[in-house]
Structures are given as C-alpha cells and as structure tokens.
C-alpha positions in Angstrom: 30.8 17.6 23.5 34.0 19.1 21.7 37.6 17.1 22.1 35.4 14.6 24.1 36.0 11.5 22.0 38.9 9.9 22.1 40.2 8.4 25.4 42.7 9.7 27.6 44.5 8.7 30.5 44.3 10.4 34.2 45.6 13.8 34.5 46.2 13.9 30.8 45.3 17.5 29.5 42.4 18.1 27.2 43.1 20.5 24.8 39.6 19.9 23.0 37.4 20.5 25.8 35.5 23.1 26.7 37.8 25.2 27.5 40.6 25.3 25.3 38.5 23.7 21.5 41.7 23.5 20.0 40.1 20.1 18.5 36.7 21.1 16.6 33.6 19.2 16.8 32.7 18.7 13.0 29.2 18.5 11.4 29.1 16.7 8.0 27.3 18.6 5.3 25.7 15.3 4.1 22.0 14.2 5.9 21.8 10.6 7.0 19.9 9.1 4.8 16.1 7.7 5.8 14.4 4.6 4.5 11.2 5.1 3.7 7.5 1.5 3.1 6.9 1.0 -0.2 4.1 2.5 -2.3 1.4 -0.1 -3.5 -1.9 1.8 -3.8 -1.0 2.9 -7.2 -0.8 -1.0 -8.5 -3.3 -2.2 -7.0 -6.0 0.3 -8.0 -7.7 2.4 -10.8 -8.0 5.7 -11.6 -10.7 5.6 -14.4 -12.8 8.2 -12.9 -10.1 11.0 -11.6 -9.8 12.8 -14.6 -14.4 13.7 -13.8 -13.4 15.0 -10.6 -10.4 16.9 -11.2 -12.0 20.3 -11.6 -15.0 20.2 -9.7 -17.5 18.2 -7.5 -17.0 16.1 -4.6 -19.0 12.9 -5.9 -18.9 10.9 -8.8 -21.9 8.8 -9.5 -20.5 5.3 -11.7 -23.2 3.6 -13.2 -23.2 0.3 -13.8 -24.5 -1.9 -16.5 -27.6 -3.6 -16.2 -28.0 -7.6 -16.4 -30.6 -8.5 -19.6 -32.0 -11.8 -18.8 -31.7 -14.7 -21.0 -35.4 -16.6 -21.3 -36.2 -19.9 -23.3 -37.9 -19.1 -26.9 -40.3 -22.0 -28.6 -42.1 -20.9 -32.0 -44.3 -18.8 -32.2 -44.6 -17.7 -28.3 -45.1 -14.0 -27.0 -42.0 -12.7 -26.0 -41.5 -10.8 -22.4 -40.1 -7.6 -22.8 -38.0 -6.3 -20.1 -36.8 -2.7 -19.0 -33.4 -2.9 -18.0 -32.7 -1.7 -14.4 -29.4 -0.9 -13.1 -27.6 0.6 -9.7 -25.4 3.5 -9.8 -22.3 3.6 -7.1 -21.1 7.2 -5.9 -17.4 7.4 -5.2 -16.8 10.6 -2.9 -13.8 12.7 -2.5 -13.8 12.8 1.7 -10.3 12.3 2.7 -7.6 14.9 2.8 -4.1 14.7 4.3 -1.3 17.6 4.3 2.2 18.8 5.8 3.6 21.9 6.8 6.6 23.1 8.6 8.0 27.0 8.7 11.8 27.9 8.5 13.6 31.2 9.7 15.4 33.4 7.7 18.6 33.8 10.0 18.2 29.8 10.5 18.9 29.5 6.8 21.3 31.8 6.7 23.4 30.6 9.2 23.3 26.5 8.8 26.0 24.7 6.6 23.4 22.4 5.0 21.7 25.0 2.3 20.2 22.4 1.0 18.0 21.3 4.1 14.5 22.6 2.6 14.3 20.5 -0.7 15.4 17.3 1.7 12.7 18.5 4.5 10.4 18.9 1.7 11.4 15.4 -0.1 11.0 13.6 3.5 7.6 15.2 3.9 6.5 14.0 0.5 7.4 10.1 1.6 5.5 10.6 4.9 2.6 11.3 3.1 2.3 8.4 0.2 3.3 6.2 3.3 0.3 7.4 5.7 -1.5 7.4 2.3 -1.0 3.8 1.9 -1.5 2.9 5.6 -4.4 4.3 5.7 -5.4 2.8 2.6 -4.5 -0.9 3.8 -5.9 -0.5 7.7 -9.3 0.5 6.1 -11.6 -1.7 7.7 -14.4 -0.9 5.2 -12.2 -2.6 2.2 -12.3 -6.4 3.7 -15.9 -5.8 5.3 -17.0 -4.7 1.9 -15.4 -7.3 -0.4 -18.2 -10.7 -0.7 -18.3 -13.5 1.9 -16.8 -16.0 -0.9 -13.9 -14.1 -1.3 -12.4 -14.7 2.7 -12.9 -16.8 5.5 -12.8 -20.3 6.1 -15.1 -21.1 3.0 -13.9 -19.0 0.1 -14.6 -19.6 -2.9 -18.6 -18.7 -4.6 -18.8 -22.3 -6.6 -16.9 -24.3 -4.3 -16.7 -22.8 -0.6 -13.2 -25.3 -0.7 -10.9 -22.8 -0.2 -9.4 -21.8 3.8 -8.4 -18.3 3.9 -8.6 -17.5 7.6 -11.1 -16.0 9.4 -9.7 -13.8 12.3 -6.6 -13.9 14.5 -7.1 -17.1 16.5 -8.3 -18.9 13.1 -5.6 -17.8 10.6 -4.1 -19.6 8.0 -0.5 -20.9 9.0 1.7 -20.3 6.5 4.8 -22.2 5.9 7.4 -22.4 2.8 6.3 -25.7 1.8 2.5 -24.4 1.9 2.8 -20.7 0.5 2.6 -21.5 -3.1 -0.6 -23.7 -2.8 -2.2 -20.7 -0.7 -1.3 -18.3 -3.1 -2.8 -20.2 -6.0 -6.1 -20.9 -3.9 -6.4 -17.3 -3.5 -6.2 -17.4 -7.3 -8.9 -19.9 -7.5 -11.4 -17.6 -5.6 -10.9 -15.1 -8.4 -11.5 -17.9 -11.1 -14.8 -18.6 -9.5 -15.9 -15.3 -9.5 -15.1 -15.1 -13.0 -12.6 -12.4 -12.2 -10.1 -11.7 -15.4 -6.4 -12.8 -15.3 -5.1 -9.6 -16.2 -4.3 -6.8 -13.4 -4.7 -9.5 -10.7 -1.8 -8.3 -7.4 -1.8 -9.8 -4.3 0.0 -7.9 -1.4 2.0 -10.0 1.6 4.3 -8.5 4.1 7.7 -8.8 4.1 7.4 -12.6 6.5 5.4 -14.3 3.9 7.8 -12.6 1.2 10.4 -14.1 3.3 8.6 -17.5 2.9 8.4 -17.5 -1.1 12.2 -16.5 -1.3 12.7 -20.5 0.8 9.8 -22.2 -1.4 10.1 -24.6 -4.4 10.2 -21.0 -6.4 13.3 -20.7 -5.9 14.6 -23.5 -8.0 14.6 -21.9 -11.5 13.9 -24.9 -13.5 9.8 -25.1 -11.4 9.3 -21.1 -12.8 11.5 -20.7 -15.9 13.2 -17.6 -15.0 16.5 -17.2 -16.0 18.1 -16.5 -12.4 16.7 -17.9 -9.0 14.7 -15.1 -6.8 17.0 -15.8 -4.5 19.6 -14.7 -6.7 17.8 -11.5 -8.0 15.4 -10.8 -4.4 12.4 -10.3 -6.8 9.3 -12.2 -7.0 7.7 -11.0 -10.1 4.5 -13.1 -10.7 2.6 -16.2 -9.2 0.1 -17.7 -10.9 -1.1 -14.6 -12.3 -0.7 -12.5 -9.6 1.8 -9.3 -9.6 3.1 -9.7 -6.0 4.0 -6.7 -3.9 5.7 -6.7 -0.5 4.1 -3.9 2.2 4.7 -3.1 5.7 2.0 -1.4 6.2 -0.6 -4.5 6.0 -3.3 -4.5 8.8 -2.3 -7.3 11.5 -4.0 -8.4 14.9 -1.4 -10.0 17.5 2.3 -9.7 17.8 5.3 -12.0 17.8 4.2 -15.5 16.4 1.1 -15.0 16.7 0.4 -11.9 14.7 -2.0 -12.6 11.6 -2.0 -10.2 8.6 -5.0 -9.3 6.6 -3.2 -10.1 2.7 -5.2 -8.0 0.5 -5.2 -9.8 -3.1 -7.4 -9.1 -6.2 -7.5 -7.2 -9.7 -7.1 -3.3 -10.5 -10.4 -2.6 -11.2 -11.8 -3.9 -7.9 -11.1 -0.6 -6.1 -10.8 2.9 -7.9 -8.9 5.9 -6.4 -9.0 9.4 -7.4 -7.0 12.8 -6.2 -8.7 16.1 -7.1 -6.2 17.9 -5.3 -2.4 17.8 -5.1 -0.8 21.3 -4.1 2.3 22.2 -2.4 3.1 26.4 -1.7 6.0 28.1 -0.5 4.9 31.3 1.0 6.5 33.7 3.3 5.5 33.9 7.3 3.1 36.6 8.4 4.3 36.0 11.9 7.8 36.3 11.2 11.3 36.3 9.2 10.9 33.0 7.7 9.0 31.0 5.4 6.0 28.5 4.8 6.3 25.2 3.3 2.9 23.1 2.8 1.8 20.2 1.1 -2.0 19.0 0.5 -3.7 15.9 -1.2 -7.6 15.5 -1.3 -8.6 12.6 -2.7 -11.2 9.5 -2.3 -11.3 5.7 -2.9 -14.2 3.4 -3.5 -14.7 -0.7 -3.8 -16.2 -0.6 -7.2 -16.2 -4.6 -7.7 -16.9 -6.2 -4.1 -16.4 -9.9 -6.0 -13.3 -8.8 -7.6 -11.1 -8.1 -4.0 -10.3 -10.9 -1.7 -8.7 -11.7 1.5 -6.4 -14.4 3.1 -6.3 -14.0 6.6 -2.5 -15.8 7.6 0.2 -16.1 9.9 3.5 -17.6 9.3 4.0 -21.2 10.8 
C-alpha cells in the first residue's frame, strides 16, 4: 500500500495514502535474485554415444566386447576353437522435458524491468537442468540395476565385508569420526570389481558434506593441501573419488531419521545423451504477445551395472 510504511501516531495525517500519494510506492528495477541445486549429471556420466543419435533414431544399440576364454595347453593337444559371443545393450532416447510461458505486447511495453524476458528465460533454463538432475537421481531403475556387491549390507564381489546400508530402517550411521572410513569402503567395492581409478565421483548431500568439512580432513597436514577445507569450503578428492554435494539425492524418512541413497561410481558406468536441445521465440496466434519455449529430449542408460554403487546412510 502507498505511504503505508512508516509509523505514525493517532490523528496524524497521511499524506501517502491512498488518497493524497504525495509519498510514492517505488519498485526497484533490479529482480531479487534466486538460488538455484547444483548440476552433477554432467560429471558423473558419459556421453560417448550422443554424437550417433544427434540427427536421427531413437535407439542406439552399444555392443559389447565378447570374453575369449583362457584354456590350459600341453604339447601336442587339439586345441578348442571357440566363436566369440557377445550381448548388445540399446540406450533409448524416451524422455523429454520443456518450458513455455507467453508475454503481452502492452505488458512489455509498459513494465520498467525491459529486461524481464532474458531473466524469465535464464530461470526457466535452471528449472530444467535441476528437474533434469532430480529426475536423474530419484530414478529407481539406477540402484535396482547396479550388481548386488555393489550396495547393501554385504558389498563388495570378493569380500562381501563392506556395510553400505540396505534401506531406511538399516542405514549406515554416519558420523565425522566415521565418514572417511565409509567413503574409502565405498572405494574398495570399486577395487574389487576391478573398476579403474580414474573418473571415479561419489555424490553426498549437503549433511554428510557437512560431516567431511568436521573430519580428520580438515587438518591439512592428514591431505596435503595447502589450505584446510574448512578454510576454502571445497572438498576436491577422497581417495580417488571427485566428490560432489547435491540436494536433490533420493531419501526415505525425515528429520533424523531420513536416509539418503549416495550414488558413487566411475563415468563410464552410466551414459547420457540429448538429441534434442531447442528453444523458439515465436509470436502468439491468440494474441498481441509472444511465445517463449524451451525443449530437451534426451535418454540415459546403465552401461556398466558393476561399475555404479550405492551407500545407503544417515547421519548419526
């Protein structure tokens, strides 16, 4: 309400009200600005195939290499002969997401912020990388598909030593003085699947983040950094693993209680591809005004069930 703001006392004339305004109401030409979840998809996957399904085609087929068995020899025996058999896994492009809002031509005309559009268009943009990811993250087909030695109570394919949590009422507690040791088990399930160091990330939400930041990491003479991750906020690498921070990590329960589902692995485990990224401007049929919309088509796939794992944990 105009001239509204500032107190008065009883019987004290308004001049801003509404009758008088001789105090204006001002609107500041600057947006508040929004805060938007990080991005992780792109680390933690591959796009090897994309560029085969950019132009056409809904389905790639990705064949894999056969296994050639390895047989004893003695002299002078008949050798078996085998004819090398292998599977072929299709990745499909069956997932499609878009925005689209319309704008009126005296609307524009008239508002102070000329720039509202590009910002609308910019915020729209960020909605859609972060339903991307949450989508991505919630999929219950990633950490139903990933091997039985990489999660649960028995992780690991050699061992079976490793407790990673097995549902909400059998998670993993997770304290500072435990985190590190949790995070390098998880790196151990990897090693026994003979997983490579390289392009190994393990995603945590920001809780257990919070837990790393008070462990023994932060003393910088235990991980040779120059400056403590307390003093810089960034935890960079553990034991191979690229760590990233998400909110958008599937959970069951609330409060204490609730248990996240950490997704951890390598790259290749999980390949991604977008055919289609298109945004349009175009003017309204159904009135003075215009069209903004943004479209992405695009699929993912678990490529490498032994090369994704899972630790199931709450924080303690």
């Amino acid at each position: 309400m105009p001239g509204t703001a500032f107190p008065r006392a009883v019987g004290k004339v308004n001049i801003g009200g509404s009758t008088m305004r001789y105090i204006p109401s001002i609107f500041s030409g600057k947006m508040l600005r929004k805060y938007y979840d990080s991005s992780v998809v792109p680390g933690i996957t591959n796009t090897d195939y994309e560029g085969e399904i950019k132009k056409y085609g809904d389905t790639v087929y990705i064949r894999e290499t056969p296994d050639i068995t390895i047989r004893d020899y003695v002299k002078g025996q008949t050798l078996v002969n085998e004819q090398p058999e292998a599977n072929s896994q299709a990745l499909l492009i069956d997932e499609g997401k878009y925005w689209s809002f319309v704008t009126d031509d005296v609307d524009d005309a008239q508002t102070d912020i000329k720039g509202h559009v590009t910002q609308w268009s910019a915020d729209a943009a960020e909605q859609m990388r972060i339903e991307l990811d949450s989508s991505f993250l919630t999929d219950s087909d990633i950490y139903d598909g990933m091997v039985a030695a990489n999660k649960g109570a028995t992780a690991g394919v050699k061992s079976g030593s490793y407790a990673l949590g097995v549902s909400a009422g059998d998670a993993v507690t997770v304290t500072k003085a435990n985190i590190l040791d949790k995070i390098v088990d998880c790196g151990s399930v990897l090693d026994e699947q003979n997983v490579p160091e390289q392009g190994r990330y393990l995603v945590l939400p920001i809780r257990l983040i919070n837990l790393i930041k008070k462990s023994d990491i932060k003393d910088v003479s235990m991980t040779g950094d120059a400056k403590s991750v307390v003093r810089t906020g960034l935890i960079g690498g553990i034991d191979r693993f690229t760590v990233y921070a998400s909110n958008l990590l599937s959970y069951t329960g609330s409060g204490a209680d609730r248990a996240w589902r950490c997704l951890f692995g390598i790259n290749y485990g999980i390949t991604f591809a977008t055919q289609l990224t298109n945004t349009k401007t175009l003017d309204n049929p159904d009135g003075f005004g215009r069209l903004f919309r943004g479209l992405i088509v695009y699929g993912y796939k678990m490529v490498k069930t032994e090369a994704v794992g899972c630790l199931f944990a709450k924080a303690g």
